[in-house]
Biopython code that builds the backbone (N, CA, C, O; Angstrom):
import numpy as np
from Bio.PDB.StructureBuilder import StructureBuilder

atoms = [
    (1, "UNK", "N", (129.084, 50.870, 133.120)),
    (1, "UNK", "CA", (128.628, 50.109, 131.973)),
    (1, "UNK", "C", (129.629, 48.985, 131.684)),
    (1, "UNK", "O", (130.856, 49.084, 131.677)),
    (2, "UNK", "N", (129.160, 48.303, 131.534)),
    (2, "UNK", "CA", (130.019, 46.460, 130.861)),
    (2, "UNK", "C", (129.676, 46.367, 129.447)),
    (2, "UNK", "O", (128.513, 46.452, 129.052)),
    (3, "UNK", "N", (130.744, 46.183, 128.635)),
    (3, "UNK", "CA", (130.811, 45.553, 127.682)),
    (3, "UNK", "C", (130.586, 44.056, 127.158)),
    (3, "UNK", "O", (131.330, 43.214, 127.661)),
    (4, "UNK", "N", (129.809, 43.693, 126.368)),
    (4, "UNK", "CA", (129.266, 42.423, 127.016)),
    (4, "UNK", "C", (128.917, 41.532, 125.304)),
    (4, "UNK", "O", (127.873, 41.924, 124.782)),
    (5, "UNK", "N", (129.417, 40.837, 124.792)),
    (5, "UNK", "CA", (129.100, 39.561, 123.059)),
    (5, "UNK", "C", (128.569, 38.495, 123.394)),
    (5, "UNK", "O", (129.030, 37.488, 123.929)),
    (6, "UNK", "N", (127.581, 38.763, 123.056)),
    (6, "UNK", "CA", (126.430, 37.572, 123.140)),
    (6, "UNK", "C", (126.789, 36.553, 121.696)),
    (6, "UNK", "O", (126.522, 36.623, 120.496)),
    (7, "UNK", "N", (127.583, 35.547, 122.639)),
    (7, "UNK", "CA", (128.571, 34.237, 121.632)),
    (7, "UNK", "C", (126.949, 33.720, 121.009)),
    (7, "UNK", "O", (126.974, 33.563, 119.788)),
    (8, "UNK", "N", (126.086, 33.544, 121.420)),
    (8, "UNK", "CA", (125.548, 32.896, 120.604)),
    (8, "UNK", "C", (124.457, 33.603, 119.289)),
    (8, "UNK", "O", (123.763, 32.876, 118.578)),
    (9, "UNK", "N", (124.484, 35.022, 119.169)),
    (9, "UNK", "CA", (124.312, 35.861, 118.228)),
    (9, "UNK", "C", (125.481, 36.267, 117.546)),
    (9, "UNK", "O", (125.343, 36.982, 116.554)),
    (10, "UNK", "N", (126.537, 35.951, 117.893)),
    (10, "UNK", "CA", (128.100, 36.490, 117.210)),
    (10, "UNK", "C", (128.114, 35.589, 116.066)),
    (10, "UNK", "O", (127.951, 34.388, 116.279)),
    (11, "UNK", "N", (128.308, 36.066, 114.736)),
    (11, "UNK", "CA", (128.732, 35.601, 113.743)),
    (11, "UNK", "C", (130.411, 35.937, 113.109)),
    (11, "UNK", "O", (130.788, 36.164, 111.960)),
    (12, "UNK", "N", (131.159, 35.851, 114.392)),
    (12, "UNK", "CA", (132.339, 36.177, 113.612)),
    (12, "UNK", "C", (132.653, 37.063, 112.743)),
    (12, "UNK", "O", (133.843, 36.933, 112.460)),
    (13, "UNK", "N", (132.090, 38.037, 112.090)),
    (13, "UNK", "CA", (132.580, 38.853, 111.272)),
    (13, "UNK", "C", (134.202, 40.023, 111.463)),
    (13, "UNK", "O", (134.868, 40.549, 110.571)),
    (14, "UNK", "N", (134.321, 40.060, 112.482)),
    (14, "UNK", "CA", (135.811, 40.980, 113.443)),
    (14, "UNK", "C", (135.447, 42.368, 112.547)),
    (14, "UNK", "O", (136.269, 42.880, 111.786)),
    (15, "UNK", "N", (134.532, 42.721, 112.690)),
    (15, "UNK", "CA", (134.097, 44.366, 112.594)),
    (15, "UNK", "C", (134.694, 44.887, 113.617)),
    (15, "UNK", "O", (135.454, 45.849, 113.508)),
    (16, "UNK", "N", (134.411, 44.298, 114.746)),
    (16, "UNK", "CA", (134.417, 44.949, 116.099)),
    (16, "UNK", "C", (136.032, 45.370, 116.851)),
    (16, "UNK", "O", (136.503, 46.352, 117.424)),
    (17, "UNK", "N", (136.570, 43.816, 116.403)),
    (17, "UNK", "CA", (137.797, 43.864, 116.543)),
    (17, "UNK", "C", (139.084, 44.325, 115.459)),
    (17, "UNK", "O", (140.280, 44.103, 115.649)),
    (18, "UNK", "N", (138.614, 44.862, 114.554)),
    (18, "UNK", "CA", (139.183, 45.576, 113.176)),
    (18, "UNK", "C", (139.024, 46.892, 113.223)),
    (18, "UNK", "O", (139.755, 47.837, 112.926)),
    (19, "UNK", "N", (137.497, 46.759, 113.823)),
    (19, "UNK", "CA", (137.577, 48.974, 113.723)),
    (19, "UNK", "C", (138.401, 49.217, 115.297)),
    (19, "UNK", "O", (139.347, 50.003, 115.362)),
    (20, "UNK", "N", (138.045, 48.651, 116.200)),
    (20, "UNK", "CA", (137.888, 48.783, 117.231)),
    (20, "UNK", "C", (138.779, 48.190, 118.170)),
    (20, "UNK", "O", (138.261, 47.998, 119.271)),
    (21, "UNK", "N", (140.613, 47.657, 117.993)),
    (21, "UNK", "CA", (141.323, 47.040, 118.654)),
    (21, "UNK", "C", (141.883, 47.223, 120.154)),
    (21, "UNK", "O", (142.652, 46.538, 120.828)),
    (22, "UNK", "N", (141.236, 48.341, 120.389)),
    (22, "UNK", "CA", (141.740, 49.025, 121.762)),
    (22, "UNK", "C", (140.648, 47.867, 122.435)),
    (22, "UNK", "O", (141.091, 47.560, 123.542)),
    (23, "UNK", "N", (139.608, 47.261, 122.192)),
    (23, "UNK", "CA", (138.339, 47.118, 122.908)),
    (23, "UNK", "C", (138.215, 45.609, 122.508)),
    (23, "UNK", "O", (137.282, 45.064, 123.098)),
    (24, "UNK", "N", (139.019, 44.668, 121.528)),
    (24, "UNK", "CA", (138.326, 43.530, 121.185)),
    (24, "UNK", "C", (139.932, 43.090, 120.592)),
    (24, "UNK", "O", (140.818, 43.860, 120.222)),
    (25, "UNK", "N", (139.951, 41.913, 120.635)),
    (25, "UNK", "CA", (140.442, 41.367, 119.808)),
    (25, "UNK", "C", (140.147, 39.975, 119.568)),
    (25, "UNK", "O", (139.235, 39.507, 120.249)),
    (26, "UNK", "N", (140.907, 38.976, 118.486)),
    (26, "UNK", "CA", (140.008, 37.847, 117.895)),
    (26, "UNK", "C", (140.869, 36.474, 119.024)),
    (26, "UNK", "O", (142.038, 36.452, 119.407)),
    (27, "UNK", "N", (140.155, 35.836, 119.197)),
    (27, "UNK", "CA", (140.748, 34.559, 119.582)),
    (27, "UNK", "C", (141.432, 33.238, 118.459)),
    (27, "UNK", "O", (141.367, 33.216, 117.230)),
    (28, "UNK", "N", (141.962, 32.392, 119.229)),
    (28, "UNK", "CA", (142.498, 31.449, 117.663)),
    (28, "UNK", "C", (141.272, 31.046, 116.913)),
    (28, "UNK", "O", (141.373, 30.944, 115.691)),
    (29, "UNK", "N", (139.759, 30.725, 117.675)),
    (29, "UNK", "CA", (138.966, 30.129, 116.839)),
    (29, "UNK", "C", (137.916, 31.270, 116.043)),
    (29, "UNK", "O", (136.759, 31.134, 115.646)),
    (30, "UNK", "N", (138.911, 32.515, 115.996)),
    (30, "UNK", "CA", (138.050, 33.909, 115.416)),
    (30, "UNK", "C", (136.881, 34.447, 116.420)),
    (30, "UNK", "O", (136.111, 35.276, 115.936)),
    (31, "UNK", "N", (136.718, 34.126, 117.516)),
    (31, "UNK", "CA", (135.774, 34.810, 117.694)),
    (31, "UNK", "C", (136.270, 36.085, 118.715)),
    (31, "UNK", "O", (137.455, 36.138, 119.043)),
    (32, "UNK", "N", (135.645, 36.744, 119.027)),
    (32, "UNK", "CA", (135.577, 38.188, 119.387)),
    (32, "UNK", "C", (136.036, 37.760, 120.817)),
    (32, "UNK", "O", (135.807, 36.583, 121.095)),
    (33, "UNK", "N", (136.593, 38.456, 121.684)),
    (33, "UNK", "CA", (136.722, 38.729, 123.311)),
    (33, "UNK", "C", (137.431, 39.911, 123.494)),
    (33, "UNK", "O", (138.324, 40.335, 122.760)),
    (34, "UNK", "N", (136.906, 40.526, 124.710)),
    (34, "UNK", "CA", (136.667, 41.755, 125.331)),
    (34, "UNK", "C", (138.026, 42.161, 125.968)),
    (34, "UNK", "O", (138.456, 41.599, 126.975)),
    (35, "UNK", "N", (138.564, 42.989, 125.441)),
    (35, "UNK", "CA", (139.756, 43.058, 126.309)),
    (35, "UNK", "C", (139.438, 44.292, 127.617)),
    (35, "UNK", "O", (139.967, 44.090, 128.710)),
    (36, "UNK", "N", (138.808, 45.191, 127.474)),
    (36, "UNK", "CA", (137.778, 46.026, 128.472)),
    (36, "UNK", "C", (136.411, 46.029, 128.985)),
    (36, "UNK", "O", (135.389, 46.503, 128.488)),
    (37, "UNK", "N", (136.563, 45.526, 129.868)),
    (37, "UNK", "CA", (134.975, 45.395, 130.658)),
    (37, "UNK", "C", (133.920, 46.096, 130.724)),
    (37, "UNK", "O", (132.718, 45.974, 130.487)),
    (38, "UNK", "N", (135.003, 47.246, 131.291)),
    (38, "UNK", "CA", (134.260, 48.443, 131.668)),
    (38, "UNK", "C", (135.051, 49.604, 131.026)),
    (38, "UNK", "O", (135.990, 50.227, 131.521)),
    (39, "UNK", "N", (134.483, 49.756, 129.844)),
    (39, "UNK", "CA", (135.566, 51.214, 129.447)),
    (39, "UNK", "C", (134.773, 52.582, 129.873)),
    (39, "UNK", "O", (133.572, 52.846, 129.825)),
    (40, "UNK", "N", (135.780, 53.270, 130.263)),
    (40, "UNK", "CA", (135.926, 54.321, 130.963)),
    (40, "UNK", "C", (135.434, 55.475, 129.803)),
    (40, "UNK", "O", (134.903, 55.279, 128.710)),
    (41, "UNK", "N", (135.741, 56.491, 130.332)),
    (41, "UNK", "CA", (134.962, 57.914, 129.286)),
    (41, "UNK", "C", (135.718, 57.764, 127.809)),
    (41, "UNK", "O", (135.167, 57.704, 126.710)),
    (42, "UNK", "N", (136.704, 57.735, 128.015)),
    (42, "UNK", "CA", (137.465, 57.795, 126.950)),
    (42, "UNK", "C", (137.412, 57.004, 125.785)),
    (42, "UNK", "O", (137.777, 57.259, 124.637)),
    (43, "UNK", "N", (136.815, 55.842, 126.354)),
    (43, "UNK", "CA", (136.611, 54.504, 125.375)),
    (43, "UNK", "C", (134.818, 54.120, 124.989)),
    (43, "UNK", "O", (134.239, 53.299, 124.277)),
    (44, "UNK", "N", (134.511, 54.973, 125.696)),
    (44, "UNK", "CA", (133.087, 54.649, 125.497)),
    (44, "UNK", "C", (131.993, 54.701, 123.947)),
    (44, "UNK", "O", (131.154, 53.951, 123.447)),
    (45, "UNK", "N", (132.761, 56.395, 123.523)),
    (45, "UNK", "CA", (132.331, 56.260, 122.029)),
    (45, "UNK", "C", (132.673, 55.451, 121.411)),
    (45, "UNK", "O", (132.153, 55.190, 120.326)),
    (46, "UNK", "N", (133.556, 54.872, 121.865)),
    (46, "UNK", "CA", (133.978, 53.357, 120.829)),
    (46, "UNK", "C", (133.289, 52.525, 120.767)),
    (46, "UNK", "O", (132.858, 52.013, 119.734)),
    (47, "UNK", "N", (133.038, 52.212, 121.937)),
    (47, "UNK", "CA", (132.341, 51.082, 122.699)),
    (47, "UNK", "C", (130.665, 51.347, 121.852)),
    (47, "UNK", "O", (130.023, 50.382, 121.438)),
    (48, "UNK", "N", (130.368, 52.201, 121.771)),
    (48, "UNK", "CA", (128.849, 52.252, 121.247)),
    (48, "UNK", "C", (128.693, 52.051, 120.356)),
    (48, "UNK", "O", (127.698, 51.409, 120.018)),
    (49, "UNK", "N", (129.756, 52.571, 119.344)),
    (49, "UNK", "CA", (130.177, 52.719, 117.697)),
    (49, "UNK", "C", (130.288, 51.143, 117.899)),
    (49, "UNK", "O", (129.429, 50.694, 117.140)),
    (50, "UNK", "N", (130.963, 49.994, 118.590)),
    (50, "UNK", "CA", (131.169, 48.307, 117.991)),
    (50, "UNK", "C", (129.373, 48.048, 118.688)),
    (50, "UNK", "O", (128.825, 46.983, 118.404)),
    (51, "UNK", "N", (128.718, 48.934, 119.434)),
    (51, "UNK", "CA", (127.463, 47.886, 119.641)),
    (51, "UNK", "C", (126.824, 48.399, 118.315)),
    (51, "UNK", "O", (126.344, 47.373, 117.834)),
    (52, "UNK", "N", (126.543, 49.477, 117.420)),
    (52, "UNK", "CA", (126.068, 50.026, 116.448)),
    (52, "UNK", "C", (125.797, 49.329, 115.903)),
    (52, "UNK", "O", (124.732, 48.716, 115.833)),
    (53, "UNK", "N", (127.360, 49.196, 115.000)),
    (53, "UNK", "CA", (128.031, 48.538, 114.073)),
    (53, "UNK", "C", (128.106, 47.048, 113.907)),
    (53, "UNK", "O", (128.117, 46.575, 112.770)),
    (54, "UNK", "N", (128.160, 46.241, 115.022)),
    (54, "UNK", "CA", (127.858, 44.232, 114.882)),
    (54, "UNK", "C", (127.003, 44.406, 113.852)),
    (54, "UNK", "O", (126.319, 45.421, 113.718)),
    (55, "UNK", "N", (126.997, 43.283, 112.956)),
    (55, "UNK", "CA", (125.843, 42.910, 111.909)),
    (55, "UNK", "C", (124.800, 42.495, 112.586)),
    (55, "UNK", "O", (123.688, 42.980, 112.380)),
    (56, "UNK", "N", (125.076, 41.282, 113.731)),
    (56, "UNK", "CA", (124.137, 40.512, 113.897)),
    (56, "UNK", "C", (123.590, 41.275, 115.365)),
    (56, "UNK", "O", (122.659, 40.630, 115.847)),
    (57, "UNK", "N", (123.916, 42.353, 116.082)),
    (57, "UNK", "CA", (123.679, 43.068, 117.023)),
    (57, "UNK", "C", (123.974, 41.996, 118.493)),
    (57, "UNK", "O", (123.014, 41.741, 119.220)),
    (58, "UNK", "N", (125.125, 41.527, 118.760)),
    (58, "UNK", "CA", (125.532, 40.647, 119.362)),
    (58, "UNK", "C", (126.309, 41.318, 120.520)),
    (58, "UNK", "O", (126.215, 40.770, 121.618)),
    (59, "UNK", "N", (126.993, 42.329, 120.423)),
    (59, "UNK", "CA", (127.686, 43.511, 121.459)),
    (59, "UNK", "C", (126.462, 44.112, 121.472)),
    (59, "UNK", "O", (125.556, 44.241, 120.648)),
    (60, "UNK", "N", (126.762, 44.656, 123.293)),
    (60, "UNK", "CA", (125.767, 45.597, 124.038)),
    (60, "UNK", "C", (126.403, 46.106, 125.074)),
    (60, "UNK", "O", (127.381, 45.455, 125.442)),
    (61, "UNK", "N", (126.175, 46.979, 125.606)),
    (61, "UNK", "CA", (126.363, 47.927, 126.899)),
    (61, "UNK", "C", (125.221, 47.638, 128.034)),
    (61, "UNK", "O", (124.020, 47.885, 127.926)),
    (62, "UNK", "N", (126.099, 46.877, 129.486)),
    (62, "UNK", "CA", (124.804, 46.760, 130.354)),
    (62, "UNK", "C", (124.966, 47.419, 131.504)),
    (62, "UNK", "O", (126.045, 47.483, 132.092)),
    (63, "UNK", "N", (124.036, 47.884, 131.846)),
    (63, "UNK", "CA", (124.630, 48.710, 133.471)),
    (63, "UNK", "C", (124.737, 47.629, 134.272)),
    (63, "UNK", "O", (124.105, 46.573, 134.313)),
    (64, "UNK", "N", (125.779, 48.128, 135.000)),
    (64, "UNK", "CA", (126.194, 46.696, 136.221)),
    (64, "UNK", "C", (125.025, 47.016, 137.401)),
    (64, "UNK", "O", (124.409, 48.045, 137.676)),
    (65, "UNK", "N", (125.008, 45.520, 138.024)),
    (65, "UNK", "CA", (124.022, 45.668, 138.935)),
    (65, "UNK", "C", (124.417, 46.055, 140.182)),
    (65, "UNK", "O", (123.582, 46.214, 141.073)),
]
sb = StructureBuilder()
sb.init_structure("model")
sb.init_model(0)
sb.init_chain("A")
sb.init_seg("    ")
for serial, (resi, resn, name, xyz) in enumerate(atoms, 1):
    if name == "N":
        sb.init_residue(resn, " ", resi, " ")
    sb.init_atom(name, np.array(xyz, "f"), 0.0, 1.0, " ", f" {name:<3s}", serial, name[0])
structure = sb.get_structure()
């Protein structure tokens, strides 16, 4: 699975990167980037909990091809 912020549904809010710093953090112009691609078992409930949680539903989980 890939972790994956669809910039043009992202409204900046850093939910993702506030609950969730193992997995996101903010850039200078605030917006969100991925510091794990592909998180592993361990990181995954996280990972679902920031696609949940976006307001604007902008994080997703995709199976790689």
């Amino acid at each position: 699975m890939r972790l994956v912020i669809d910039y043009k549904r992202c409204r900046k809010a850093g939910q993702c990167s506030y609950l969730h710093p193992e997995l996101f953090k903010v850039d200078s112009a605030g917006a969100p980037v991925v510091l794990v691609d592909h998180p592993g078992k361990e990181l995954h409930e996280a990972a679902e909990e920031a696609v949940d949680l976006c307001p604007n539903g902008a994080i997703s989980l995709t199976e790689d091809p």
